[in-house]
N, C-alpha and C positions, 0 to 999 in steps of 0.2 A: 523796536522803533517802528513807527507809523507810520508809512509813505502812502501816496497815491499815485499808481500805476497812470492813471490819466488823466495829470491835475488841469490839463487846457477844459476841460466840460464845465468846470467851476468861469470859464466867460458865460456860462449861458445861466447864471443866476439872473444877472437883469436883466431878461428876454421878455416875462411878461410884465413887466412894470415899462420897460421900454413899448412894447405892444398896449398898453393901455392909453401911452400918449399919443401913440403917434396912430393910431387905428380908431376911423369913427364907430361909432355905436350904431348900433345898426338900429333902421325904421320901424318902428312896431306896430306900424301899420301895414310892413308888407308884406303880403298875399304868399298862404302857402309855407310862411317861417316854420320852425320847429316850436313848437310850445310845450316848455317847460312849467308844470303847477308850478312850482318851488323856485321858478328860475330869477323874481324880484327877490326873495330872500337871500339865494346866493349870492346874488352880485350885491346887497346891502339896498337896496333902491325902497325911498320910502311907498310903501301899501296905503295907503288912507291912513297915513301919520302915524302907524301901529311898531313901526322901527324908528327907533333912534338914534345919534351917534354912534353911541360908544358899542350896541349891537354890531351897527358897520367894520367897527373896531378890531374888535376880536375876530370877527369872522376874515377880516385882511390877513391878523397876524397869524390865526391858525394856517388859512392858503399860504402865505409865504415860508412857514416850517414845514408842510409838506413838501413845499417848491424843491428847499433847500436840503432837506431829507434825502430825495429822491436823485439831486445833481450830487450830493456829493456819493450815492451812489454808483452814481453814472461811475466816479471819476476814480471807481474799487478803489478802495483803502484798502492794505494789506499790513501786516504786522511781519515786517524783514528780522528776521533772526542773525545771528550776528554767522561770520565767513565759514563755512565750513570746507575742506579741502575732498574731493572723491578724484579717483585715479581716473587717469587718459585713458580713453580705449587704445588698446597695444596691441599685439601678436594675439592668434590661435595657437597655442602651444597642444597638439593633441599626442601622449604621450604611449607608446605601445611596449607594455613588459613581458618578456619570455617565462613562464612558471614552468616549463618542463621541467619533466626528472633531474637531466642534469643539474640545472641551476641550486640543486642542493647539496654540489660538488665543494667541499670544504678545500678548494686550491687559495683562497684568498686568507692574509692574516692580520688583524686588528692587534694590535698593541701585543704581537707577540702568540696571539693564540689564535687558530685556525677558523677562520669565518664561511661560511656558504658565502656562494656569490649572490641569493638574492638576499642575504644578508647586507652585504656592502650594498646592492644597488639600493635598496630602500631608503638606508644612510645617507648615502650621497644623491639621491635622487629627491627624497625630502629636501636638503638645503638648495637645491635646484628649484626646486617649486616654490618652498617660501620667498624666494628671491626675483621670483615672478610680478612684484606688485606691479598691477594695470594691467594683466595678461588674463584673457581667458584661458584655464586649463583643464583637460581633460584626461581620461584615463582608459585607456585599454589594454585589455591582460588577455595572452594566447599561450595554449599548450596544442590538446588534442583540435580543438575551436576556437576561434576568437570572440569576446564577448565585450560590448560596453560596461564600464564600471563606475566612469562617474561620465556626464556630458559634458561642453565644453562650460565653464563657471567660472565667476571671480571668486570663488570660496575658495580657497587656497588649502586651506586648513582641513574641508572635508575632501580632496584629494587628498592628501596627507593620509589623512586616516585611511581610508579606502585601501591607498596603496601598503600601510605598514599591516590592512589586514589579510593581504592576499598570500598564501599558501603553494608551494611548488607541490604539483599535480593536481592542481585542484579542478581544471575539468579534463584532465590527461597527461602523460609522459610527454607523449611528441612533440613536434613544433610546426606549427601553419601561418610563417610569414606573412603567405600573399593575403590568405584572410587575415589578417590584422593590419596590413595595410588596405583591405579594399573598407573594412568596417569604420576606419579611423577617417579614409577621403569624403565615405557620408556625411560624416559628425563634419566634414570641413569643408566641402565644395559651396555650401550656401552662406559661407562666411565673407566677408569684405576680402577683393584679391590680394592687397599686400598686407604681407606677415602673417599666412598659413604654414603655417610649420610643422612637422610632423617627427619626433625622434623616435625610434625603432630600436631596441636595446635585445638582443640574445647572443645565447652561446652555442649553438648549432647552425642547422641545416635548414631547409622546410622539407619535411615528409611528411605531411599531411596537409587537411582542408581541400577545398576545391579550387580557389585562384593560387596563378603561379604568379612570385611576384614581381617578376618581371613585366608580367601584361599588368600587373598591378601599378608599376612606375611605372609602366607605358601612358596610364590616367591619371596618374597622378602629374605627370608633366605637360599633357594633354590642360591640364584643370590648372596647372600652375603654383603646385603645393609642392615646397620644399621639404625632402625628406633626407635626415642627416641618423646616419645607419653606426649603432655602438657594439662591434664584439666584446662580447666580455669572456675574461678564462687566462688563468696563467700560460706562462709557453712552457713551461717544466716544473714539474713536481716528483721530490721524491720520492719512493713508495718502498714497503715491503715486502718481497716477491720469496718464492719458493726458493731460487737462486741468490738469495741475499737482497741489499738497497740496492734500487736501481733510479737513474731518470727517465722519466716519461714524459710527454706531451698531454696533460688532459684536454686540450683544444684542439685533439684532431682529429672532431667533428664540426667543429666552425666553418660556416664556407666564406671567405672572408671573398671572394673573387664577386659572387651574389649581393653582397652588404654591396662591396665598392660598385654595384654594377648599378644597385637600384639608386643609390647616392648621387653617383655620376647622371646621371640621363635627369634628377629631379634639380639638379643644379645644386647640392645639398654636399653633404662632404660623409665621409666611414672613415670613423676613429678605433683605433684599435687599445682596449683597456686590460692590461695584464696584472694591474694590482690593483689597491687602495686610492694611492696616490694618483695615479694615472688615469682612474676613472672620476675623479674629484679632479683634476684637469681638465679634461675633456667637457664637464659641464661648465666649467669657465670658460672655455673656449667657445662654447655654446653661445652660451650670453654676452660673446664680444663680437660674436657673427650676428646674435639676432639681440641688440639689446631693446632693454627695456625702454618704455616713454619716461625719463623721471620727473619732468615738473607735471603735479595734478592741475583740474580746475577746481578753482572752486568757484562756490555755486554759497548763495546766502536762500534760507530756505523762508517760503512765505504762505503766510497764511492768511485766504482770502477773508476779508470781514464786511464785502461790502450789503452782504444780506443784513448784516444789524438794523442798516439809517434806511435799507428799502423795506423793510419789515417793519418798521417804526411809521413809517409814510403810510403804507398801507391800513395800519390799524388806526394810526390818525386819519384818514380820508375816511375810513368809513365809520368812524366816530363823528366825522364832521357832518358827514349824509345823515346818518341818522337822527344827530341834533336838528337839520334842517328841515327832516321829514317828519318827525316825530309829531310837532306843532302841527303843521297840517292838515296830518291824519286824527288826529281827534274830533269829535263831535262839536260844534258850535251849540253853545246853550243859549234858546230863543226866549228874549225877554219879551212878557205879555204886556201891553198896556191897563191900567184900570181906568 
């Protein structure tokens, strides 16, 4: 559909036909004017009887189709496409996963058969992410270092990817919290203050990197970014041992006292994830603390056209000059008498 972003310019079509009545013509005999050769041709005014009507004519109608050329320029025409719907801007969701050695601790079980736990978090942290529509998300992954993996985006999908391709140990065993929270507050302090959010997901301790992460949520709640802290790791597994089956704890390296400390001070909450089910909770719980915007706007998308009728004007005015000058400029051929 055709609209005009500024139909009120279409009043100034009769401007100069009104300006022709009501404005005298000026003395041509006064001293100093501007002198135009061409200037009786333009305006139609007869030369020693050498112009006639219907000359007058044309040269009116051509003026008044560049007139109208050019206002309905003025007044863009645009070609509205029909409603399209794109997502509210929502949260900074910047997401921070633990790849240490551990995390390739088979204590978690999918349908009976023993999973790693970055197995499950992928799982469930994918339908987390897809579930994001209107949120920026981002991704950081920490072992020996913290690194950016994806920036913060509405691409949903190549987060996804990203995270289904990260690898436990991939740039080391250990774990360096505070750097994964100081990397993740970059990606997020230049963001709009409400709804930076930050999740934090391991199964240990920090013993490595350089920030501790307590001076790390000491900035972060300085900056006002909520950070909501996930142990993951069963509380007993039973194992093999020389001594026969035994139970054992494999989370006790978790410092769950550290998760709830940096959680607490960001104003943000530490869940503690012991299986499947329970860390597919806890991202529900996520999304009822920080939901999403759900109605989008939409936006009908437009396409400007007003250069067509000003480019049309254009080529017509100096089609028009030329036809007026052309006559002119030729040689007068002087007739001899005998």
């Amino acid at each position: 559909m055709i609209t005009f972003l500024w139909p009120l310019a279409f009043l100034l079509l009769p401007l100069p036909f009104i300006a022709r009545r009501l404005l005298k013509p000026s003395d041509p005999g006064v001293s100093g004017a501007l002198r135009v050769p061409f200037f009786r041709s333009l305006i139609g005014g007869a030369s020693a009887g050498t112009r006639n009507e219907n000359a007058s004519l044309w040269k009116l109608v051509f003026a008044s189709v560049i007139w109208i050329l050019l206002v309905t320029a003025l007044a863009r025409p645009a070609l509205v496409g029909d409603e399209i719907p794109i997502p509210a801007e929502g949260r900074d969701v910047m997401m921070a996963i633990d790849l240490s050695g551990s995390m390739d601790q088979q204590d978690f079980a999918v349908g009976g058969r023993p999973t790693t736990r970055l197995g499950v978090v992928k799982e469930t942290a994918d339908t987390f992410i897809e579930n994001r529509n209107g949120d920026r998300v981002g991704l950081v992954l920490f072992s020996d270092r913290a690194y950016l993996q994806a920036p913060l985006t509405f691409d949903r999908d190549a987060v996804r990817s990203l995270l289904d391709e990260a690898q436990v140990g991939l740039t080391g065993q250990q774990t360096a919290i505070g750097d994964a929270i100081a990397i993740s507050l970059k990606r997020l302090k230049d963001r709009p203050e409400n709804g930076r959010v930050l999740i934090l997901l391991t199964d240990g301790a920090n013993n490595a990197g350089v920030m501790e992460p307590l001076k790390a949520a000491d900035l972060a709640r300085e900056l006002g970014i909520k950070i909501y802290t996930i142990g993951v790791g069963a509380d007993a597994m039973t194992v093999n041992s020389a001594f026969g089956m035994r139970t054992v704890n494999p989370s006790h390296d978790l410092d769950e006292n550290s998760l709830r400390q940096i959680a607490e001070l960001t104003g943000g909450q530490y869940f503690r994830a012991t299986n499947v089910d329970g860390l597919a909770r806890i991202y529900r719980q996520i999304d009822l603390l920080e939901p999403v915007k759900a109605d989008p706007v939409h936006i009908r998308p437009e396409v400007a056209l007003y250069y067509w009728p000003a480019g049309v004007a254009l080529i017509l005015a100096g089609l028009f000059t030329l036809i007026l000058l052309v006559p002119n400029a030729l040689p007068r051929r002087s007739v001899v008498g005998g």
